[in-house]
N, C-alpha and C positions, 0 to 999 in steps of 0.2 A: 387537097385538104387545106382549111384553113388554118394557118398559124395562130396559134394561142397567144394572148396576153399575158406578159412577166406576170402580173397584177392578179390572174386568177390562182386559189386557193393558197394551202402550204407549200405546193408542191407543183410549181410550175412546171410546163408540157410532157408533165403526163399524167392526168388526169384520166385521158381516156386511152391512153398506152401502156404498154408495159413499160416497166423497169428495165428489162434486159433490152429493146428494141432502143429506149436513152441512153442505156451505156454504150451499146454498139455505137451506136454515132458518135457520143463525143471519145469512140477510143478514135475509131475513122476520122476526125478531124482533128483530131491530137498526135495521129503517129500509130505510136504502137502504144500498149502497155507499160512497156519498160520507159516509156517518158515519164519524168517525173509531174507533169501538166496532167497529163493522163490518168496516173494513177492519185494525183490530189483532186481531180474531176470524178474518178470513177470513186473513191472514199466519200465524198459531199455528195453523188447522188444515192449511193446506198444511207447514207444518213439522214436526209433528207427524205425518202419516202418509208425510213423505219419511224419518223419522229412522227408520221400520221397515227401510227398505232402503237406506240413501245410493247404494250403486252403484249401482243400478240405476233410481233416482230422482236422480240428481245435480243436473241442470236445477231440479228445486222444490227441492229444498235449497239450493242456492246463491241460488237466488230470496226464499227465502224467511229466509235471512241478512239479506239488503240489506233485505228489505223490514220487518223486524223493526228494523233500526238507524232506519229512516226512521223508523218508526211510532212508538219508541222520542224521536227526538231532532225530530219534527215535533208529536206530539202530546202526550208526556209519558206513554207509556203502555208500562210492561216487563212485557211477557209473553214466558217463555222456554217454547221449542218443547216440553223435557222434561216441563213441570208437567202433569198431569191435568184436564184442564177438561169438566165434560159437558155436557150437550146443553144449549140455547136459553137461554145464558149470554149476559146483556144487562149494555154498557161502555156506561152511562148517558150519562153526562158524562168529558170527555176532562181529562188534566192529574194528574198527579204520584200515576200508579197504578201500585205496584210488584205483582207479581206471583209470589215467589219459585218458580224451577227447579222444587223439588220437593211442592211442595205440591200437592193433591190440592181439587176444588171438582164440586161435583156438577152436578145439571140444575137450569134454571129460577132459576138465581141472578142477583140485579141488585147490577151493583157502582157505586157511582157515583165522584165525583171526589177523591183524594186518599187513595183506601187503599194501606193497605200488606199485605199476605199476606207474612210473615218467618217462616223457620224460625229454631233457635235452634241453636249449636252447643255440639261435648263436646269430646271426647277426640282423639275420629275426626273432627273436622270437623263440615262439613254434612253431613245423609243425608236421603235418605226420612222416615226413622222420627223423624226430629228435627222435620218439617216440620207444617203442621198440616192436618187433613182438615175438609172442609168438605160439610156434607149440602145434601140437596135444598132448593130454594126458601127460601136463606137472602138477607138485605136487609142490602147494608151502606151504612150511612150516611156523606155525605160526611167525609172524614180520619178515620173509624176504623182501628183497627189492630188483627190479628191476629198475635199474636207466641210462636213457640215450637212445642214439639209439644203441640197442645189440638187435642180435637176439639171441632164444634161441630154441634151436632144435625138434623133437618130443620126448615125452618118456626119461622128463629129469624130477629129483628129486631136488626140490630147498629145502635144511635144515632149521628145525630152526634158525631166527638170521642170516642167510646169507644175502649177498649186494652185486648183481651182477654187475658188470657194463662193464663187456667184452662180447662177443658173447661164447656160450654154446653148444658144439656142440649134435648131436642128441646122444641117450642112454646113458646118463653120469649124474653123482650127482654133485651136486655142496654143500660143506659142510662150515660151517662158523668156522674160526678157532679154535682150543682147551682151553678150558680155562687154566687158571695159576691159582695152589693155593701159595697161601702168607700165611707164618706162622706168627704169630702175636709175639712169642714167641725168 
């Protein structure tokens, strides 16, 4: 079966899958359940496929409000229902990972503790096209930052501590610069 595009519809890879066949996978690639990765994955995709239909899905939408603010003020972890997230997207480590609305993050990506995904705004605000796109099996290193509209390629390493705010091209590290020691003496 061919892998789907981040880039198709609301509601990236599964279009022509179930919901429950998406969540099984990223609990299987998260652990169990009881990860807190897991259950802020498995909150974003039940809100993410109630935002196609609110009426008609109201139950997981309202569900998956509450359970976004928990996961949100229990684990330190903001993932908003609108952002595009693809497939077997693993929340490593828990703790002060923002996720911006409209950003866009492909398959096979590990995010661990402390990043931040930020668009950047203009004229008009925040949008889409301000926010930044993220290819497949990219690795971001604890407290890295993504800021702005940059894309960044497949099969890129983001360092600890690194701030990207330019576009990244595919197979390539992005490293945060070297410290300086200071002698006190």
């Amino acid at each position: 079966m061919e892998k789907q595009s981040v880039e198709q519809g609301p509601c990236p890879g599964y279009a022509h899958e179930s919901i429950w066949r998406v969540l099984k996978e990223d609990l299987r690639i998260n652990g169990s359940i009881l990860r807190p990765g897991a259950q802020a994955m498995a909150i974003y995709r039940l809100g993410n496929w109630a935002e196609q239909n609110r009426r008609s899905r109201f139950v997981p939408f309202f569900l998956s409000k509450i359970g976004s603010v928990l996961v949100r003020n229990l684990y330190g972890i903001e993932l908003y229902r609108t952002s595009r997230i693809g497939r077997r997207v693993i929340i490593a480590h828990q703790n002060g990972i923002v996720i911006h609305e409209f950003c866009t993050i492909g398959d096979d990506c590990i995010i661990r503790q402390g990043v931040t995904i930020g668009a950047a705004s203009d004229e008009e605000g925040v949008t889409r096209e301000n926010a930044p796109v993220i290819g497949n099996r990219v690795q971001f290193g604890a407290g890295s930052m993504i800021v702005g509209k940059v894309t960044i390629g497949d099969d890129v390493r983001i360092g600890p501590n690194a701030v990207v705010s330019t576009d990244v091209p595919a197979n390539s590290s992005v490293l945060a610069p070297r410290c300086k020691v200071i002698s006190w003496a």
